[in-house]
C-alpha positions as CSV (number, residue, x, y, z in Angstrom):
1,X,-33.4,24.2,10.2
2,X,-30.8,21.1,10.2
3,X,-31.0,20.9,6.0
4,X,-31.0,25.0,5.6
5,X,-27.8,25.5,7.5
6,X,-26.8,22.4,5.2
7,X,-27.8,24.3,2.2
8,X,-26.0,26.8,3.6
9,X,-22.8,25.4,4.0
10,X,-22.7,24.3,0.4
11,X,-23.6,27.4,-0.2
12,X,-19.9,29.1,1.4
13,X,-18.6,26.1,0.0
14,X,-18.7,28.0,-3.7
15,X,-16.1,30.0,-2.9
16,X,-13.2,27.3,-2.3
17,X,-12.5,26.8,-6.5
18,X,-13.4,30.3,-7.3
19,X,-11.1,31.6,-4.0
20,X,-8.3,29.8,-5.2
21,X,-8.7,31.3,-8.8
22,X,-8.8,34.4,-7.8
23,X,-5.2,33.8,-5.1
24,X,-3.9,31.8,-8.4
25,X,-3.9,34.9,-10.7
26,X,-2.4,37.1,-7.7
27,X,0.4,34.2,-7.4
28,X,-0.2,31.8,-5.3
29,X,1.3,28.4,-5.9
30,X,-0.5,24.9,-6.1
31,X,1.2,24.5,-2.5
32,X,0.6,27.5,-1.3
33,X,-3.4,27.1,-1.9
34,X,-2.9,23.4,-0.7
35,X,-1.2,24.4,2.7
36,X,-2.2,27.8,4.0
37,X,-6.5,27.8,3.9
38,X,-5.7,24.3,6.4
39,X,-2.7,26.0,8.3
40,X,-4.6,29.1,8.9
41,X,-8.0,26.7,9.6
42,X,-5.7,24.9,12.3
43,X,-4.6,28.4,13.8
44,X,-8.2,30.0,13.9
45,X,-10.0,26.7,15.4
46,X,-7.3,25.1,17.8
47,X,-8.4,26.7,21.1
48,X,-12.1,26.2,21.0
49,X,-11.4,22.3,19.6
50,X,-8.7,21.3,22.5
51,X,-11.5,19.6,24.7
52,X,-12.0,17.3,21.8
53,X,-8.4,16.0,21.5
54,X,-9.0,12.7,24.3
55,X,-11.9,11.9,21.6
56,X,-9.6,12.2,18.5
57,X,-7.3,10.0,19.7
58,X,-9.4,7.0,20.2
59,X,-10.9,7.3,17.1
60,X,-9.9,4.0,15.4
61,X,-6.8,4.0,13.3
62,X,-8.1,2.7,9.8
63,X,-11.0,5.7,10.1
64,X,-8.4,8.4,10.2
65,X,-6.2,6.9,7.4
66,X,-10.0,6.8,5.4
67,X,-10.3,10.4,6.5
68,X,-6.6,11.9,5.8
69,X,-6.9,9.8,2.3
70,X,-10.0,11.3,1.3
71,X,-9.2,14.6,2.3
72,X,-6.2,14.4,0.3
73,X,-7.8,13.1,-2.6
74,X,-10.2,16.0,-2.6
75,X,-7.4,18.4,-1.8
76,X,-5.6,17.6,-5.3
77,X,-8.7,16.9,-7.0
78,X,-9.8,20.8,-6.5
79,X,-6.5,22.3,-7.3
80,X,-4.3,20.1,-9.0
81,X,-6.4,20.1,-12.8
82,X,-6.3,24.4,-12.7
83,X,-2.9,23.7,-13.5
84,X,-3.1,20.9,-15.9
85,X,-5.2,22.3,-18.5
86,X,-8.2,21.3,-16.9
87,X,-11.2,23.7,-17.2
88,X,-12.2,24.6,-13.9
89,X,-15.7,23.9,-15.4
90,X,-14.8,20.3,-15.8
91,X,-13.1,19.6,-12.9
92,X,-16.2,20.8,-10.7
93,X,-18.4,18.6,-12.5
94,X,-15.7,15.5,-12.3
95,X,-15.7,16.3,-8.4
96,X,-19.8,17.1,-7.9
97,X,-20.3,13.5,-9.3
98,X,-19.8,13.1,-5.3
99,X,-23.9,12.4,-4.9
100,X,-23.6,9.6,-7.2
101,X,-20.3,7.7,-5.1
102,X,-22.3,8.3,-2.1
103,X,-25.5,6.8,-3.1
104,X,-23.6,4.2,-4.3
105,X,-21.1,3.6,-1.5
106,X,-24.6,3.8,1.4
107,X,-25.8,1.3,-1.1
108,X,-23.9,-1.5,-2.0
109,X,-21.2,-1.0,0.5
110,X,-22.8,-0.1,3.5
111,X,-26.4,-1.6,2.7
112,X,-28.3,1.0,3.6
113,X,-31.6,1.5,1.5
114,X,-31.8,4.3,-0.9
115,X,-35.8,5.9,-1.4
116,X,-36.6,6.4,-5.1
117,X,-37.3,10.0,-4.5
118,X,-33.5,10.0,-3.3
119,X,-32.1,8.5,-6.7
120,X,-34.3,10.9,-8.8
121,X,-33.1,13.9,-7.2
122,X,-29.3,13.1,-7.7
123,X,-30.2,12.3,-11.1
124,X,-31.5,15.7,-11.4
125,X,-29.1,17.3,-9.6
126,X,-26.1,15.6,-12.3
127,X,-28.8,16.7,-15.1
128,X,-28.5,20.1,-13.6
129,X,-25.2,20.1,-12.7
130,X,-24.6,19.2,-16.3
131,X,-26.2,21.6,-18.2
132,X,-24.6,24.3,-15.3
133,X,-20.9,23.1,-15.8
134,X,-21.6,22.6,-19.9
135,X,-17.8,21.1,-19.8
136,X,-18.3,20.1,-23.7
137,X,-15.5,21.4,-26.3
138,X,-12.6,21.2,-27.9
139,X,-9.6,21.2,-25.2
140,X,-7.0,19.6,-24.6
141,X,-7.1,17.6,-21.4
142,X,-4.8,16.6,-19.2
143,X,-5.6,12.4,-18.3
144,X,-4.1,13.2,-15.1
145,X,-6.1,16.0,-14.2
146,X,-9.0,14.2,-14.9
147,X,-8.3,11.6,-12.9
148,X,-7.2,13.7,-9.8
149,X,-10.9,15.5,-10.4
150,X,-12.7,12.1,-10.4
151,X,-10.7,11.0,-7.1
152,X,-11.5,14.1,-5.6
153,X,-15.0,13.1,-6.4
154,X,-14.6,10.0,-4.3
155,X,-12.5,11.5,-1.9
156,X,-15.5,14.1,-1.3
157,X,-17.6,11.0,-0.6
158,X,-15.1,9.2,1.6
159,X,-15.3,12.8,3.4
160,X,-18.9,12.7,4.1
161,X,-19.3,9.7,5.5
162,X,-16.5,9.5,8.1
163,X,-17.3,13.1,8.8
164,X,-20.7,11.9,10.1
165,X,-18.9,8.9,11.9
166,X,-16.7,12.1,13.9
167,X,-19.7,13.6,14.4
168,X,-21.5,10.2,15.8
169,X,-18.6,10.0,18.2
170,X,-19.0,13.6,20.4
171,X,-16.6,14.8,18.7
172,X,-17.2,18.7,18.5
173,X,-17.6,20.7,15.2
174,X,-14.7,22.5,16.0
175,X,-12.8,18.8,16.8
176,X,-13.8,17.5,13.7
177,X,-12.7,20.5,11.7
178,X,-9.3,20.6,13.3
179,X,-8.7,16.8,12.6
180,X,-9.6,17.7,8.9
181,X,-7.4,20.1,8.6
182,X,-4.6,18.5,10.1
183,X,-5.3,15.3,8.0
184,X,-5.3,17.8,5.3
185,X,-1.7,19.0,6.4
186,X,0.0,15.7,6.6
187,X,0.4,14.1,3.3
188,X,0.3,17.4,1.5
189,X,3.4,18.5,3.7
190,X,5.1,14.7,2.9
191,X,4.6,15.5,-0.9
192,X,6.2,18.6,-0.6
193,X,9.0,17.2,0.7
194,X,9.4,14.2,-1.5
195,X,8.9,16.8,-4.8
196,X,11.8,18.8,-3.4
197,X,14.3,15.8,-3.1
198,X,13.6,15.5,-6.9
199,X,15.8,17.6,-9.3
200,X,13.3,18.9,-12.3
201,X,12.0,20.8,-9.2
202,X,15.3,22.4,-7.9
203,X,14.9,26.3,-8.2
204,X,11.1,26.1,-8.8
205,X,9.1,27.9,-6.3
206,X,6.7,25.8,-4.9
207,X,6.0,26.6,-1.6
208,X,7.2,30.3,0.2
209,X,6.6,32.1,3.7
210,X,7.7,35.4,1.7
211,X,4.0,36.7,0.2
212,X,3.0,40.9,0.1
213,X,0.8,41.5,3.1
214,X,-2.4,42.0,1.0
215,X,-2.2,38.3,-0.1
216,X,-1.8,36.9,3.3
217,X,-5.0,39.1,3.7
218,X,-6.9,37.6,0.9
219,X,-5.8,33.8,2.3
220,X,-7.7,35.0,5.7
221,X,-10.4,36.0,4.3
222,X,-10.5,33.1,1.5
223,X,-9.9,30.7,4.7
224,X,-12.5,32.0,7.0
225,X,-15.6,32.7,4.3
226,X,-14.7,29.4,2.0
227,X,-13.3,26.7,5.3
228,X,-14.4,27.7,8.8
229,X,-17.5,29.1,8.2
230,X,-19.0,26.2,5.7
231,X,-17.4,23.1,7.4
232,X,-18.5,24.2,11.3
233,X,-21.9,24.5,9.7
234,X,-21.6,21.2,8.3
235,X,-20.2,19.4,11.3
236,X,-22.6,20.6,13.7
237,X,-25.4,19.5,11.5
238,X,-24.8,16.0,9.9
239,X,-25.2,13.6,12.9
240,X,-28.0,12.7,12.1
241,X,-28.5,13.4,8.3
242,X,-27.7,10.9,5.5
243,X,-24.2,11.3,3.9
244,X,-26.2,10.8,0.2
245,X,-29.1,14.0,1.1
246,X,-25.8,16.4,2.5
247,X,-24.3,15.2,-0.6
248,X,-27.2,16.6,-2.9
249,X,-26.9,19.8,-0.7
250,X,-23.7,20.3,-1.3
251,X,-24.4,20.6,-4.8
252,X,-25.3,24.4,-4.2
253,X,-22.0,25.0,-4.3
254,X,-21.3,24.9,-7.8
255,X,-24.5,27.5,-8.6
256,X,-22.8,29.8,-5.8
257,X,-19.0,29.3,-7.6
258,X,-20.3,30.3,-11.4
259,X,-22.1,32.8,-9.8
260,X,-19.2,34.4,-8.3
261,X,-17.7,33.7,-11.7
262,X,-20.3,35.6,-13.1
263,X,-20.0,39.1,-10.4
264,X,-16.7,39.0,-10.1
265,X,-14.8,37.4,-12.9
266,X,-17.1,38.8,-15.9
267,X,-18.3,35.3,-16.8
268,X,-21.0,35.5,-19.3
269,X,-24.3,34.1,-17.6
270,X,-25.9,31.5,-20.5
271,X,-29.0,29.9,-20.5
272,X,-27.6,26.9,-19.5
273,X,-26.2,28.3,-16.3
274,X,-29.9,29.6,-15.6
275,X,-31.1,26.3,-16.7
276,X,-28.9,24.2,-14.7
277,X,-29.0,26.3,-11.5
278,X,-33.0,26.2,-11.4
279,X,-33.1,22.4,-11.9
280,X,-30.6,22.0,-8.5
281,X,-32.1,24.7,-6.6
282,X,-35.7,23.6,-7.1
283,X,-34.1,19.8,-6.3
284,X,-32.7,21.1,-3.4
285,X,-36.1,23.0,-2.4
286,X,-37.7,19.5,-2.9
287,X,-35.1,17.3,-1.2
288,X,-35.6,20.2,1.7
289,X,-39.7,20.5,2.0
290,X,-39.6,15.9,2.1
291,X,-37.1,16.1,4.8
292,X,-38.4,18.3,7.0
């Protein structure tokens, strides 16, 4: 059951790029979609994480700056390209390149034998992912927003596998949730700050308390399907599950996104998103029957 509420967490996880297009086009800002899903997150999960706060503070110091700079890095890697002529196609197959930095970083970093099955289901999974995404054509592109989608890729990674340290420590799911979104929090909040010292962005709204009711409803429900739901499923079950194999289930998440695309948003629904979502879902439906 450990890799099906897995798979279901990536699953919920398919609403965080399509969520915040959706709360883009009712006007929310880059900040606003930055900030609120992890200041909500804090609000909703704060009293049931509180035992956990003794075991947060001795985690080592150099493991939460690896886990606040790969939360940030996947933070702007998810929003930032939307607004920099990025394709939202592209930057979720920049990002959900993540099985390949994991394999690599357990690998050659951390040593840690890889089985061949594992390496040719995450080169399925890309192959899917591929012809899901189908990111070929002519726009323009951003090289920043490319690069912010790569290191979100990484970032995504990073996240994984100090996740699992969290979780090796007794820290709660609820615990390590709160310290993500908190890590979250901090250098998005210092950003802010710095960007308005700086005067091309005097009189630019880039951050605001003052939203219509119905949007603060939408971020609640945005924040409780698309964060809480998918990360305390995650958390509870990753102890004991390699960062690479909860990297390949995560990959569900861009079938669920584009399918959301497709009910929601009128996206057409080619052959190559059939194509694309069969090869990962029967890879997952593999990497799932070996496991267990």
């Amino acid at each position: 059951m450990v890799y099906l509420y897995l798979a279901l967490s990536g699953i919920l996880d398919g609403g965080v790029i399509f969520g915040a297009k959706v709360l883009s086009n009712l006007g929310a800002s880059l900040f606003e979609l930055m900030i609120y899903p992890n200041l909500l997150s804090v609000l909703f999960i704060a009293y049931f994480a509180r035992c956990d706060l003794h075991k947060l503070w001795r985690i080592p110091l150099k493991m939460k700056f690896l886990f606040a700079a790969a939360l940030f890095f996947i933070t702007l890697g998810q929003y930032t390209p939307i607004f920099l002529k990025i394709p939202v196609t592209l930057v979720v197959l920049l990002i959900y390149l993540q099985p390949v930095w994991t394999i690599l970083i357990e690998r050659f970093y951390f040593r840690r034998r890889q089985t061949l099955l594992n390496w040719f289901l995450v080169g399925c999974m890309i192959v899917g992912l591929w012809f899901l995404i189908n990111p070929s054509g002519g726009t323009e592109l951003s090289p920043w927003g490319v690069l912010l989608a790569v290191l979100g890729g990484v970032g995504l990674s990073l996240w994984l596998i100090v996740a699992q340290y969290f979780s090796r420590q007794n820290v709660s799911p609820s615990g390590t949730f709160l310290a993500a979104s908190v890590y979250t929090l901090i250098p998005v909040f210092a950003l802010y700050w710095i960007l308005r010292i700086l005067p091309e962005f005097n009189g630019v709204r880039i951050f605001s308390l003052e939203m219509p009711p119905q949007l603060w409803l939408y971020f609640v429900i945005y924040t409780l399907a698309s964060y809480v739901a998918p990360n305390l499923l995650l958390f509870a079950n990753n102890r004991n599950v390699s960062p690479v194999i909860v990297g390949m289930l995560l990959l569900l998440e861009p079938v669920t996104g584009l399918f959301l695309d497709w009910m929601f948003l009128g996206k057409p629904l080619t052959w190559n998103i059939l194509l694309g979502g069969a090869i990962i879902l029967i890879s997952n439906a593999v990497l799932i029957r070996t496991q267990e």
